[in-house]
VOZA-290918 format. One line per 8 residues: their letters; for each residue y, x, z of N, C-alpha, C. Coordinates in nm, 4 decimals, m for minus. Example, Ala and Ser with C-alpha at 12.3 -4.5 7.8 and 13.67 -1.06 7.14 Angstrom:
// VOZA-290918
AS> m0.5690,1.3190,0.7800,m0.4500,1.2300,0.7800,m0.3300,1.3200,0.7800 ~ m0.2250,1.2850,0.7080,m0.1060,1.3670,0.7140,0.0030,1.2900,0.7870
END
This chain:
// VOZA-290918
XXXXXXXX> 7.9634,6.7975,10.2618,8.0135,6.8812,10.1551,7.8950,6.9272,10.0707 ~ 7.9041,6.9373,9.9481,7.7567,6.9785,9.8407,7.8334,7.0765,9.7917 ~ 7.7502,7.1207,9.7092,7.7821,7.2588,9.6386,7.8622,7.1996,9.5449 ~ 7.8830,7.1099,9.4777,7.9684,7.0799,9.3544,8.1389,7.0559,9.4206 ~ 8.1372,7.0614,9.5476,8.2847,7.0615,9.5787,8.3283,7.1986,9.6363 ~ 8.2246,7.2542,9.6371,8.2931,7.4103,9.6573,8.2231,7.4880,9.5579 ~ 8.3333,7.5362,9.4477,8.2536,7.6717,9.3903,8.2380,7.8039,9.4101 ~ 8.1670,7.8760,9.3825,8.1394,8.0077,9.3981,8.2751,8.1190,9.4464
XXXXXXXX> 8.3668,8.0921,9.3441,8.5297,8.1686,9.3849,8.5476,8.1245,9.4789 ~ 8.5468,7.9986,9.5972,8.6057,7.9572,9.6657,8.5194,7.9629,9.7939 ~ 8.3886,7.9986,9.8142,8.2907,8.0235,9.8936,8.3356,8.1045,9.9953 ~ 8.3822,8.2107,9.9927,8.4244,8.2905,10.0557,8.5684,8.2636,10.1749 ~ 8.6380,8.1529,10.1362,8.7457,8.1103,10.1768,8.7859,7.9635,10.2957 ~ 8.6075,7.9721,10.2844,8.5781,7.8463,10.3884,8.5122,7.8788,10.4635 ~ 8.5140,7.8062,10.5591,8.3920,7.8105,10.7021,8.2878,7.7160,10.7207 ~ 8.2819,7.6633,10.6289,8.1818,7.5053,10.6910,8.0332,7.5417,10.6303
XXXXXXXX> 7.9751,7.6400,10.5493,7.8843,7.6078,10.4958,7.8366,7.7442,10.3659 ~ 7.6934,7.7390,10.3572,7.6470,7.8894,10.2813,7.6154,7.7786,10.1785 ~ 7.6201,7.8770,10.0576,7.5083,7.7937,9.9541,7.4348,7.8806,9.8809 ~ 7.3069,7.8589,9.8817,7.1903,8.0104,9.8803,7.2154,8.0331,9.7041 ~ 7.1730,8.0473,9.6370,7.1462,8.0892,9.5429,7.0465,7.9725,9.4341 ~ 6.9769,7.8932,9.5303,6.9373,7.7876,9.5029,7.0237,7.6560,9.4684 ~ 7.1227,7.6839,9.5004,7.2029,7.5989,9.5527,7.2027,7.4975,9.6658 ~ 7.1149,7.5291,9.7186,7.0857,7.4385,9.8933,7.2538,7.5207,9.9569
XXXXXXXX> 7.2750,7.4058,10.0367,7.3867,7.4014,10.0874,7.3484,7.4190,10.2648 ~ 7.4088,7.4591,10.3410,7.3474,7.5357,10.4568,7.4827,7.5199,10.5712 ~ 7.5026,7.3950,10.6334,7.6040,7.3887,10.7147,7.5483,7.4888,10.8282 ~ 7.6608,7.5665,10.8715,7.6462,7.6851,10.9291,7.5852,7.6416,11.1221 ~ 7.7024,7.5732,11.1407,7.6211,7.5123,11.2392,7.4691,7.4803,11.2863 ~ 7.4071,7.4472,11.1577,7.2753,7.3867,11.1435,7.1893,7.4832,11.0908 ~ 7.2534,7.6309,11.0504,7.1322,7.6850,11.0486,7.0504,7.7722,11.1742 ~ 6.9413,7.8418,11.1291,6.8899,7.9278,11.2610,6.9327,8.0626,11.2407
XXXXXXXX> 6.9722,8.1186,11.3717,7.0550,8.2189,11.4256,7.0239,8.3317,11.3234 ~ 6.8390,8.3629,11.3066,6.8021,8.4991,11.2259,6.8864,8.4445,11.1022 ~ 6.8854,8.3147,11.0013,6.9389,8.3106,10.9098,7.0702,8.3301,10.9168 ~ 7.1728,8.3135,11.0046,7.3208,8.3893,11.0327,7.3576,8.5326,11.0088 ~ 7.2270,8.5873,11.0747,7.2050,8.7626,11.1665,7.2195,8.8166,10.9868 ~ 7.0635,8.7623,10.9235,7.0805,8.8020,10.7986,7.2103,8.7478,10.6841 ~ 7.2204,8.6977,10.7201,7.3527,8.6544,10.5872,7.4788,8.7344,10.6053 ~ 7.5099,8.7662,10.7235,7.6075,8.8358,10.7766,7.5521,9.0311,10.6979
XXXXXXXX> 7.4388,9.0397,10.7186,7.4256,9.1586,10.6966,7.4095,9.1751,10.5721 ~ 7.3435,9.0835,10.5065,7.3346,9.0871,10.3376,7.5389,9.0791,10.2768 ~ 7.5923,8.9624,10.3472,7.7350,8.9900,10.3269,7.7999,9.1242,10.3565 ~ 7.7929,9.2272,10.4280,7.8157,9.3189,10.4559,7.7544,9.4272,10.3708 ~ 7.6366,9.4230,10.2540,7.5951,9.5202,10.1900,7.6902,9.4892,10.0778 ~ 7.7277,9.3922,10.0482,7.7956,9.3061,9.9092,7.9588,9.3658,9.9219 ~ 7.9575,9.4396,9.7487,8.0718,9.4085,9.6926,8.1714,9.2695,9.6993 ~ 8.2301,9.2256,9.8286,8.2963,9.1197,9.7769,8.3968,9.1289,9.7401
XXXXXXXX> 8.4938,9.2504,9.7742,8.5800,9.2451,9.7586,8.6395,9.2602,9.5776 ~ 8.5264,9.3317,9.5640,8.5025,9.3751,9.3923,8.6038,9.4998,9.3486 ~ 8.6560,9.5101,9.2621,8.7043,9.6164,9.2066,8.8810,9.6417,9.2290 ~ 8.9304,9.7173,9.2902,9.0621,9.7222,9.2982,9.1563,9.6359,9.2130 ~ 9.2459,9.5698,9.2453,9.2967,9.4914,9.1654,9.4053,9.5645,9.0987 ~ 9.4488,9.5445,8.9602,9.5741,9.6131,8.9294,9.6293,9.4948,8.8122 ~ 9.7334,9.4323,8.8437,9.8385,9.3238,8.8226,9.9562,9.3789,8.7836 ~ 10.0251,9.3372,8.6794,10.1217,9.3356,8.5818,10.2460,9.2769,8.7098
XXXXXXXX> 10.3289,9.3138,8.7483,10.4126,9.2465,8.8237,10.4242,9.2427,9.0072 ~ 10.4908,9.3035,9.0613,10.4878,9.3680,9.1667,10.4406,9.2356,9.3068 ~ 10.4903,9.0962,9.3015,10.4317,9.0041,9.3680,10.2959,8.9823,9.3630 ~ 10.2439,8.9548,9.2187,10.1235,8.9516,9.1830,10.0241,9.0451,9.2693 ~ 10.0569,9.1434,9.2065,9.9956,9.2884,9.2778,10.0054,9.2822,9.4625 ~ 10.0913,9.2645,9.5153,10.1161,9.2588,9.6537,10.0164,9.1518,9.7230 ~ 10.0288,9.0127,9.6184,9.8941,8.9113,9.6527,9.7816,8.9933,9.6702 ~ 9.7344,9.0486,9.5299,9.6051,9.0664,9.4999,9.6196,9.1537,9.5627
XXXXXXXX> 9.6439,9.2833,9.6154,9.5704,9.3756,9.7514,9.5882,9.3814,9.8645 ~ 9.6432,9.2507,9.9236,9.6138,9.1846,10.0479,9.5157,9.1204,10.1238 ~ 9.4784,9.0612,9.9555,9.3632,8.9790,9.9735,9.2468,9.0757,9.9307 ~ 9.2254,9.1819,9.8586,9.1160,9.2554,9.8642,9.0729,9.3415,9.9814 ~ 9.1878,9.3703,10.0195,9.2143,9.4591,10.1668,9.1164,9.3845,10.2651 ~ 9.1280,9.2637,10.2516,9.1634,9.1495,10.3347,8.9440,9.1541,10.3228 ~ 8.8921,9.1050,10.1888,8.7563,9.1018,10.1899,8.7132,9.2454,10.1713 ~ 8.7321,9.3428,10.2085,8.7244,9.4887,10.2135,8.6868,9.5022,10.3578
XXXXXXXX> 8.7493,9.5081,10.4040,8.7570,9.4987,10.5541,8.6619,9.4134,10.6433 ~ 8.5825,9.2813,10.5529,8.5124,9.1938,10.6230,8.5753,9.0956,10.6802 ~ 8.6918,9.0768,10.6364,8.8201,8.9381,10.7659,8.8590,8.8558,10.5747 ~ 8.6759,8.7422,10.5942,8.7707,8.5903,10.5069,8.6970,8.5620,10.6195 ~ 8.6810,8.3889,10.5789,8.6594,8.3080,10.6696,8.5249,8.2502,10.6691 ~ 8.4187,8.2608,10.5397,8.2698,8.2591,10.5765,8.1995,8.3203,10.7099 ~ 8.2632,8.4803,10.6537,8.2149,8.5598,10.7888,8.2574,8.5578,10.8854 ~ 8.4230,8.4763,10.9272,8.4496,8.4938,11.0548,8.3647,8.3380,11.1145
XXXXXXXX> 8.3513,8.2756,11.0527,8.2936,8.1631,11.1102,8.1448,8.1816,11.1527 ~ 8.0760,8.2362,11.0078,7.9174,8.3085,11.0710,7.9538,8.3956,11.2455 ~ 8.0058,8.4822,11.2321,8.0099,8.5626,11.3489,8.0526,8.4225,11.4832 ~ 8.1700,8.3487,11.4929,8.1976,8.2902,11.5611,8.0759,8.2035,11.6532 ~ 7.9934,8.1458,11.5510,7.9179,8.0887,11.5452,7.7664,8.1259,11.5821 ~ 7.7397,8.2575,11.6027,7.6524,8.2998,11.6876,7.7128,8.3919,11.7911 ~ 7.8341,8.3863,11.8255,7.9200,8.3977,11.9141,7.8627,8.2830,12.0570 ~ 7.9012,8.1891,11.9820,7.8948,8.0093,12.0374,7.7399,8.0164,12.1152
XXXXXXX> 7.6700,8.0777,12.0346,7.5149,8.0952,12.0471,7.4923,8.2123,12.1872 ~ 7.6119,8.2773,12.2146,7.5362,8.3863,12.2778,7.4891,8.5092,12.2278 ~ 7.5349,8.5387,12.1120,7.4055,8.6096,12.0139,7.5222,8.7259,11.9635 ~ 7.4958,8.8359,11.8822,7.5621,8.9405,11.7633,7.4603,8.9312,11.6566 ~ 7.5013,8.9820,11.5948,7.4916,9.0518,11.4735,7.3507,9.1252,11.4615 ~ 7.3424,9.2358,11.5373,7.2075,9.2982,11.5544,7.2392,9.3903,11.4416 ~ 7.1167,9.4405,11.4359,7.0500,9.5546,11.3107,6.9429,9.4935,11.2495
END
């Protein structure tokens, strides 16, 4: 998988892989544990969830603060896979 098949909106919604800022692509599996420890914690300082959503239309709306709730809370699937994954390792999170 490269960065041109996953974009930025959609980063958050997968498990297979980081892509730095560089755009180096970082199958999670394959990276080293401190680089997990930190990404997890830099994800955790980050606005992801962004700004309350407010939607014209009561379904709409019901989507959109499920799913903010949802990256509010820390539960998509980048981070549950980071965590899993030094889970696998033996390892947490740390400070």
């Amino acid at each position: 998988m490269d960065s041109a098949a996953i974009d930025r909106a959609n980063l958050l919604e997968q498990g297979e892989v980081w892509i730095d800022k560089e755009g180096t692509v970082w199958r999670i599996e394959e990276m080293e544990t401190s680089h997990i420890q930190n990404l997890i914690r830099w994800l955790d300082r980050q606005d992801v969830a962004g700004p309350y959503p407010n939607f014209n239309g009561e379904m709409a709306q019901f989507y959109a603060e499920r799913d903010w709730g949802r990256y509010a809370d820390g539960e998509y699937p980048l981070r549950e896979a980071l965590v899993e994954e030094l889970g696998r390792r033996g390892e947490e999170v740390g400070e």
